[in-house]
C-alpha positions as CSV (number, residue, x, y, z in Angstrom):
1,X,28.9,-137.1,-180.2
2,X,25.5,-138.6,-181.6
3,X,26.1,-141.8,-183.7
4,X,24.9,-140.0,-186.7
5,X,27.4,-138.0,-186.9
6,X,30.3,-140.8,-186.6
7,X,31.2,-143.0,-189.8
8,X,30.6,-146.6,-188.8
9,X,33.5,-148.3,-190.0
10,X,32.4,-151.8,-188.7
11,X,28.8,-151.5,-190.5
12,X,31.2,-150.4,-193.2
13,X,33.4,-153.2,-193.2
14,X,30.1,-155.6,-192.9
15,X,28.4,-154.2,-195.9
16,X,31.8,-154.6,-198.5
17,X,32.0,-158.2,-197.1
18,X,28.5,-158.7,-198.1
19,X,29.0,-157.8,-201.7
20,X,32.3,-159.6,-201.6
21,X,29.9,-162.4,-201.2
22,X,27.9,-161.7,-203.8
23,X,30.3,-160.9,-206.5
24,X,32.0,-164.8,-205.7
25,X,28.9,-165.6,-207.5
26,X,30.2,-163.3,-210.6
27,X,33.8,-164.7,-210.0
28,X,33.4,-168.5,-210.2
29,X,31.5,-168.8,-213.3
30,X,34.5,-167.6,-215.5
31,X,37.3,-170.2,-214.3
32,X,34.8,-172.6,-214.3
33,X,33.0,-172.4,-217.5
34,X,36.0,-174.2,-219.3
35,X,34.6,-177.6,-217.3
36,X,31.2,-176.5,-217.8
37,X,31.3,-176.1,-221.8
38,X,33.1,-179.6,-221.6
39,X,30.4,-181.2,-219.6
40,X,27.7,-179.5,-220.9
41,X,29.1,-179.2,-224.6
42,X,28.5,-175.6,-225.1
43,X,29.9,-173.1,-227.6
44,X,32.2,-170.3,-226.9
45,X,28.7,-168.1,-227.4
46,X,26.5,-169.9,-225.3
47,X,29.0,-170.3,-222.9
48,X,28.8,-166.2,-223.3
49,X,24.9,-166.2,-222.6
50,X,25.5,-168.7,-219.2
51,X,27.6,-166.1,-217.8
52,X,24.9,-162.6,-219.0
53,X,21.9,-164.9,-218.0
54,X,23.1,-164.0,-214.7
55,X,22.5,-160.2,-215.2
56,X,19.4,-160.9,-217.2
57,X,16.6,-159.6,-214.7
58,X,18.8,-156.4,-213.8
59,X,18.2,-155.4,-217.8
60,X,14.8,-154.5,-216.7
61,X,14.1,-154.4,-212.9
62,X,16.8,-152.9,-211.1
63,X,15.4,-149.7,-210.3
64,X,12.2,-151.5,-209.6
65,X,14.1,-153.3,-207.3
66,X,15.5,-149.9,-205.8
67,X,12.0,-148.3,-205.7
68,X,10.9,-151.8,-203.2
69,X,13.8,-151.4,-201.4
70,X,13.1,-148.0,-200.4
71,X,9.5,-148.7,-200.4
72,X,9.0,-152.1,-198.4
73,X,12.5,-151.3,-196.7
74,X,15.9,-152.8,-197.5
75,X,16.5,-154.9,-194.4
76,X,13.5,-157.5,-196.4
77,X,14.8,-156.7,-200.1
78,X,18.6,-157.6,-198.9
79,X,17.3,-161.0,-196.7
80,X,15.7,-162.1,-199.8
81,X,18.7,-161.1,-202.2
82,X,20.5,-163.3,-200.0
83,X,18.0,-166.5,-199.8
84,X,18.3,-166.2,-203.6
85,X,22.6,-166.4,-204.1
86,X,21.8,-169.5,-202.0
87,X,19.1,-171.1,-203.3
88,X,20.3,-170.6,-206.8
89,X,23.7,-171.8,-206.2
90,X,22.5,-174.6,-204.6
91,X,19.8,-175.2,-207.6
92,X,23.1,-175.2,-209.8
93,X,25.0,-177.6,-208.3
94,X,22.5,-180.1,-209.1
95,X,21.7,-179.4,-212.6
96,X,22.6,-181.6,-215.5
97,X,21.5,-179.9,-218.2
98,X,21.4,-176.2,-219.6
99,X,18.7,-174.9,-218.8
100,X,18.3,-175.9,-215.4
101,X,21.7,-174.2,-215.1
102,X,21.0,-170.6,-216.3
103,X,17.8,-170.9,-214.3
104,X,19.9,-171.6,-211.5
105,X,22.4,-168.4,-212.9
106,X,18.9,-166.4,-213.1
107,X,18.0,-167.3,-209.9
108,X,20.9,-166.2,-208.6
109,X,21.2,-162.6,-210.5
110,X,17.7,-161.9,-208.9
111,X,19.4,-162.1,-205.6
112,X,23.3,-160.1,-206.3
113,X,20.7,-157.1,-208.0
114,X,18.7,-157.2,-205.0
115,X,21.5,-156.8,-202.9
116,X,23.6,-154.6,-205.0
117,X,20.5,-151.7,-205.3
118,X,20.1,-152.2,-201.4
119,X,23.4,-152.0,-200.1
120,X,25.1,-148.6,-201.5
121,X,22.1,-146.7,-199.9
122,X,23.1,-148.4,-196.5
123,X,26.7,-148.0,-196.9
124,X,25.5,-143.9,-197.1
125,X,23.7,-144.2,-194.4
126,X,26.7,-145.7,-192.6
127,X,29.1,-142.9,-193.1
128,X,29.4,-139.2,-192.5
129,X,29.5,-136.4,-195.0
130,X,32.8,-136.4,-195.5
131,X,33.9,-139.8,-195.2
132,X,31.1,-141.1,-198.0
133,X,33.4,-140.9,-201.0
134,X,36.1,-143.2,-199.1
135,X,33.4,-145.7,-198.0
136,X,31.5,-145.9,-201.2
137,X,34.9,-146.6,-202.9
138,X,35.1,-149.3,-200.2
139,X,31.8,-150.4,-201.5
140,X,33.1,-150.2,-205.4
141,X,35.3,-152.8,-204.6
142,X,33.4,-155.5,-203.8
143,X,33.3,-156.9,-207.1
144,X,36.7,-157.4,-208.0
145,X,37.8,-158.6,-204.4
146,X,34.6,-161.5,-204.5
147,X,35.9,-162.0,-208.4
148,X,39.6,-162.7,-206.9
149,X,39.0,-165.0,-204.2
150,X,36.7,-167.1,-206.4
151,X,39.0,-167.4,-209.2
152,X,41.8,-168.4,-206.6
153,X,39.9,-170.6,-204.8
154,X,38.6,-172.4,-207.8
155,X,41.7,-174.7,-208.5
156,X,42.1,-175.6,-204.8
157,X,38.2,-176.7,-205.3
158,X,38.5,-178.5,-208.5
159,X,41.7,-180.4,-207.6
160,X,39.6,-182.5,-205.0
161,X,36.2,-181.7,-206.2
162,X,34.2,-180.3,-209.1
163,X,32.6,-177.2,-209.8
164,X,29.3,-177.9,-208.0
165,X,31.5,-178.3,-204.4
166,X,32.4,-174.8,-205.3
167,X,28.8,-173.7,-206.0
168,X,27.6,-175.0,-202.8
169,X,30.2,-173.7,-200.6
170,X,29.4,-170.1,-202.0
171,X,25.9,-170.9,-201.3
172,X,26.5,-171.3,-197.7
173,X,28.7,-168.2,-197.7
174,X,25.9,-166.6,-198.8
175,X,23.6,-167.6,-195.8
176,X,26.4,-166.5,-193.9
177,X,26.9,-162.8,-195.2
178,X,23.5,-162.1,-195.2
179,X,22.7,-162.6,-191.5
180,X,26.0,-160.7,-191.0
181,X,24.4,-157.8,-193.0
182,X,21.2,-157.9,-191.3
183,X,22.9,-157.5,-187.9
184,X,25.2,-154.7,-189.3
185,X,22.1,-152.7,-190.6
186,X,20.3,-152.9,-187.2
187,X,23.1,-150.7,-186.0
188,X,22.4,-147.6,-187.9
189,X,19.2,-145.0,-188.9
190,X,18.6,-145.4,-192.4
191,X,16.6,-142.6,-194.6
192,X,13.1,-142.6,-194.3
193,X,11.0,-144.0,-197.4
194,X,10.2,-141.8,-200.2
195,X,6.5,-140.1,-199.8
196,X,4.1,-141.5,-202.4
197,X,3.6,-145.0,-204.0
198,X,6.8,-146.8,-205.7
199,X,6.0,-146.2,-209.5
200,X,6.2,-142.7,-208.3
201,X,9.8,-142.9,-207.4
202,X,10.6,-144.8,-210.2
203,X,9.3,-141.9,-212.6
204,X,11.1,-139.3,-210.4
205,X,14.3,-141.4,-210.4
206,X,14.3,-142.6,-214.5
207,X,13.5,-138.6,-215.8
208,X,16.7,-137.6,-214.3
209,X,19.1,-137.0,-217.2
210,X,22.0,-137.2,-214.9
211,X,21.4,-140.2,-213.7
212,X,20.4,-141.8,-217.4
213,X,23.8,-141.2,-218.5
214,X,25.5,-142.2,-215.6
215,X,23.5,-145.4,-216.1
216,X,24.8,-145.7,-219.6
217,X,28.6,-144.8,-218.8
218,X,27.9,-147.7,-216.4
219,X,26.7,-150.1,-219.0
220,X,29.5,-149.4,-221.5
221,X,32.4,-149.4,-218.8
222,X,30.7,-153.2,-217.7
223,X,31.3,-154.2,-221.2
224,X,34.4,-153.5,-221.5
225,X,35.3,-154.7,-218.0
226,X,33.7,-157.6,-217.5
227,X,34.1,-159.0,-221.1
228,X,37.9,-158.6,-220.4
229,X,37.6,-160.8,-216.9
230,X,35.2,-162.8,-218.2
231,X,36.8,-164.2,-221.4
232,X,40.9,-163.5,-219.4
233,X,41.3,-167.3,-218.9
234,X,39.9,-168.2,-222.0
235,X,42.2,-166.0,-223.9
236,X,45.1,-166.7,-221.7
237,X,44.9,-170.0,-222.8
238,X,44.0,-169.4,-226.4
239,X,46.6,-166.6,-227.4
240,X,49.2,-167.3,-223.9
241,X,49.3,-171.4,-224.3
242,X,48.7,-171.1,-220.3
243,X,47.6,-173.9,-218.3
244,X,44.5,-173.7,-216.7
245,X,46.1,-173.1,-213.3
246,X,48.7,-170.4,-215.1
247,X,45.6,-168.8,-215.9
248,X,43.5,-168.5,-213.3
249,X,46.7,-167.1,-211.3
250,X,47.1,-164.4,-214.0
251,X,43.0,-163.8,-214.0
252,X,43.1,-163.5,-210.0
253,X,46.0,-160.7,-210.0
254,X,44.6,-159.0,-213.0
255,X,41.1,-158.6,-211.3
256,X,42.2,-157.9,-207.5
257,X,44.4,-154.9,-208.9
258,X,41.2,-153.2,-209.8
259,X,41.0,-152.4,-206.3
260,X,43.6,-150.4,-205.4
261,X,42.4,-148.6,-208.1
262,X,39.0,-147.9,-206.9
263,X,40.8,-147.3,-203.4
264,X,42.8,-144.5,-205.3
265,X,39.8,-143.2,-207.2
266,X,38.1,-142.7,-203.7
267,X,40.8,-140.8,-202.4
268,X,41.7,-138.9,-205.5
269,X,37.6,-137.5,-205.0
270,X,37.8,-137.2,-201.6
271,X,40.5,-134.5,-202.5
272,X,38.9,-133.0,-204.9
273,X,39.1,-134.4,-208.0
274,X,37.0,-133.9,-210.5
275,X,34.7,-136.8,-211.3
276,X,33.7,-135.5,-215.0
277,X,37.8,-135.3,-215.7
278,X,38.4,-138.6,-213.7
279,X,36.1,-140.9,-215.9
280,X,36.9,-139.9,-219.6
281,X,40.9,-140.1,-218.8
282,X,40.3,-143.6,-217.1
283,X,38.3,-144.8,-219.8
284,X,40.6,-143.7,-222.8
285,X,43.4,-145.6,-220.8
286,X,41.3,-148.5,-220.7
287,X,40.8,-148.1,-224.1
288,X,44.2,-147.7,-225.5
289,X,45.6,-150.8,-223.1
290,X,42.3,-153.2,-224.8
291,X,44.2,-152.4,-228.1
292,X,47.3,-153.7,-227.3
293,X,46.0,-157.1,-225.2
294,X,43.6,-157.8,-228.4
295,X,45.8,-156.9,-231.0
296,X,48.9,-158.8,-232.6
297,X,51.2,-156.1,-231.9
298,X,53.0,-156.7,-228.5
299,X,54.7,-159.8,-227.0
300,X,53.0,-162.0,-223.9
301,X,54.9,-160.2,-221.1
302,X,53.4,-156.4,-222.2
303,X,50.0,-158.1,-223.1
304,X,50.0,-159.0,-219.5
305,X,51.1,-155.4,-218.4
306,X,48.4,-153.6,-220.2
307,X,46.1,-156.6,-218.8
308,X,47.0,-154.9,-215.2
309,X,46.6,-151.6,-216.3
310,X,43.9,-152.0,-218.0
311,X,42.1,-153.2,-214.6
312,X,43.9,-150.9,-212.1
313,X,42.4,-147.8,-213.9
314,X,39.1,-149.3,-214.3
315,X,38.8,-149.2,-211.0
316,X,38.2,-145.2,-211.0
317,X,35.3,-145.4,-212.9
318,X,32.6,-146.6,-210.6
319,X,33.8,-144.9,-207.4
320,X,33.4,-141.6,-209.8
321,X,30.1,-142.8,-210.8
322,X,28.6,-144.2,-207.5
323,X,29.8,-140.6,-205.9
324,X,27.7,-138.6,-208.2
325,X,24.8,-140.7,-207.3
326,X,23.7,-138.9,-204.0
327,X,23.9,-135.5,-205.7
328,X,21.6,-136.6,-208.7
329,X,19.0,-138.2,-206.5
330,X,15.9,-136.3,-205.6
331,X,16.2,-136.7,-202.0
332,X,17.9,-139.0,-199.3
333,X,15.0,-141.3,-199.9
334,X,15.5,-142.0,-203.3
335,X,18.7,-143.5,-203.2
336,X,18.0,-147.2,-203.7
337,X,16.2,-146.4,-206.6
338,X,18.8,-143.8,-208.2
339,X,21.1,-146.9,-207.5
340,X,19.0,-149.2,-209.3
341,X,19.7,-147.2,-212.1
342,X,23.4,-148.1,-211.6
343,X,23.2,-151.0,-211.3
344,X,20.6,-151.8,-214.5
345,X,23.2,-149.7,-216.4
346,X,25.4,-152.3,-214.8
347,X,23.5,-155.4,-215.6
348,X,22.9,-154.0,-219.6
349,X,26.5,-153.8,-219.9
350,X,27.2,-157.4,-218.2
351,X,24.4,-159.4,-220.2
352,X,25.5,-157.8,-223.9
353,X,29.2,-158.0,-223.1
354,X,30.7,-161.4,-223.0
355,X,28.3,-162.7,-225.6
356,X,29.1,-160.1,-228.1
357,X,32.9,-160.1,-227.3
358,X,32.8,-164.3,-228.2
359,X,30.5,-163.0,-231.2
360,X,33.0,-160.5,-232.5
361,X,35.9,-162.8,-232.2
362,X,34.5,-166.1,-233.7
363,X,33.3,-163.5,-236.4
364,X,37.3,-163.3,-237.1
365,X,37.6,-166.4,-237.3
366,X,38.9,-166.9,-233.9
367,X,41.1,-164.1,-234.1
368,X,41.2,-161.9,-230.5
369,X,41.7,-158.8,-232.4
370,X,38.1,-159.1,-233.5
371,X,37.6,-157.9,-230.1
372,X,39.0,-154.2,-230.1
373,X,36.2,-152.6,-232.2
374,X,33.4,-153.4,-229.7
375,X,36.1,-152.3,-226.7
376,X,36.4,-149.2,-228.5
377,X,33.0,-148.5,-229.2
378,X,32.3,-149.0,-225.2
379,X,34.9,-146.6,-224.3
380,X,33.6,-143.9,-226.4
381,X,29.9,-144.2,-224.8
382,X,31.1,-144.1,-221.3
383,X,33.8,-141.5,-221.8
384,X,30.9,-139.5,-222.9
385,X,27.7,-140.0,-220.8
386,X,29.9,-140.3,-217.9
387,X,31.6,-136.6,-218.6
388,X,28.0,-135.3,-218.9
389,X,26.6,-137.3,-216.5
390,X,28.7,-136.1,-213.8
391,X,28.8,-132.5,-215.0
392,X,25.2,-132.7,-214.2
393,X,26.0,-133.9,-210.4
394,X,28.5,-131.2,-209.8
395,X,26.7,-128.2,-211.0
């Protein structure tokens, strides 16, 4: 049998650890930026812009970013993406003020975009027909597994070191996953690039409707989700009188459930399921579950339910999403850039969330509640750009 026909699980398995990698870069800004609004004397809504400075460039270049990568090929775009997570988090660890910091946090988002456009495109290339939906679910969970182990491994950092040990140590991970990658990659045929110069695949790629909305679903399910993670151990402490270490245990389980739950969305659309049915129903439950951990309603021990179900059903969303990619782009070829447009949707949602979520609560005076209408408002967009988005992809 010709290795093109045969999934490659390990090249698989290599690829998922790479963007565990780079989403500890996501996790360990949100357990740390308690100590770093302490040090650095920030507000609850500039800490909210340190952590969405991180998505800043991924707002506006990410399909760029797609177009090079399938342009000037990914093997270079991923290196660099790579170089970047480290030299950021390195840059970080020796700041000492705030703007050297979400320089650093820039730096940094240049590199997990770079990376995250790149990667899905290789993961396809990796796997068979019928085994993409299972391996791109695989890749879907990348962020909440490299969200977990940061947030775990935070308080065994910060009880014999500070935040910038933990910077640094991700920054050598990150040298680490990226030659990892590299060797992976060498073991598989990737698409040939697009014909024509770059801008031209981004126009073909940013006129397709489908893959506008499914960009937007994107944007409004990383606002809800990653305003709830984001802001978890801050509220935990603020509404759950948890200690810091209660807290980040409670963070770490809410966010690593989310991946049995893109597991489960993989499967459910490897069997058929239909992705325009799959995302509206996960979304309303996501919507319905931020009510009751915002509001005043329910006691600490069903706040924390809904906190867990609120994550595990997330976690259907962009396995539905990323699946309806290779059926919206124009060809094989396009692929990095019709991810871009993922992953900008992504980056939109990530940047406007957490500042606007500490926004709408200090607007209530500090109340969490203040929350839910924003949540609400996100649900409703990606319940319905993603139902028509991936109509679109299925017809």
């Amino acid at each position: 049998m010709h290795k093109e026909h045969v999934t490659r699980w390990g090249v698989v398995a290599v690829i998922s650890l790479g963007g565990v990698i780079g989403a500890l870069h996501v996790g360990k800004m949100p357990v740390a930026l308690p100590a770093i609004r302490e040090e650095l004397q920030l507000s609850l809504v500039a800490g909210g812009f340190l952590v969405s400075v991180f998505s800043g460039l991924g707002m506006f270049a990410a399909v760029v970013l797609g177009a090079m990568a399938d342009a000037v090929g990914r093997a270079r775009l991923i290196a660099a993406g790579f170089l970047c997570l480290a030299a950021g988090g390195v840059l970080g660890a020796v700041s000492r003020d705030t703007t050297l910091l979400m320089t650093s946090r820039f730096i940094e988002g240049i590199g997990f975009i770079s990376i995250s456009v790149a990667l899905p495109a290789v993961m396809t290339a990796a796997a068979r027909g019928r085994d993409r939906s299972l391996a791109l679910s695989l890749w879907s969970i990348h962020m909440p597994v490299g969200m977990t182990l940061a947030v775990v491994a935070a308080p065994a950092v910060f009880a014999v070191a500070d935040w910038r040990t933990l910077w640094v140590a991700v920054a050598g991970l990150s040298i680490a996953g990226g030659a990892a990658v590299l060797r992976g990659m060498a073991r598989i045929e990737l698409p040939p690039p697009p014909v024509g110069r770059p801008l031209r695949t981004i126009g073909d790629t940013v006129s397709r409707g489908g893959l506008v909305l499914l960009a937007l679903a994107f944007a409004a399910y990383a606002f809800q989700w990653m305003s709830v993670m984001v802001w978890l151990p801050t509220f935990l402490g603020a509404e759950l009188q948890m200690t810091t270490l209660q807290a980040a245990a409670i963070t770490a389980v809410v966010i690593l459930i989310n991946v049995p739950g893109n597991i489960l969305g993989g499967w459910l659309v490897r069997a058929g399921a239909a992705t325009h049915r799959l995302i509206p129903i996960s979304v309303a439950v996501m919507a319905l579950t931020s009510i009751g951990i915002f509001g005043p309603w329910f006691g600490d021990g069903i706040r924390l339910v809904l906190c867990l179900a609120f994550s595990f059903v997330a976690g259907f969303v962009p396995t539905s999403l990323f699946n309806c990619v290779p059926q919206l782009a124009l060809t094989p070829a396009h692929l990095g850039a019709a991810n871009g447009m993922l992953v900008q949707g992504s980056a939109v949602g990530q940047f406007f969330g957490a500042p606007l979520i500490a926004a709408a609560v200090s607007a209530a005076d500090g109340r969490w509640s203040g929350a839910i209408l924003p949540m609400l408002v996100a649900a409703a967009i990606a319940a319905a750009a993603g139902t028509h988005g991936a109509r679109s992809a299925n017809k």
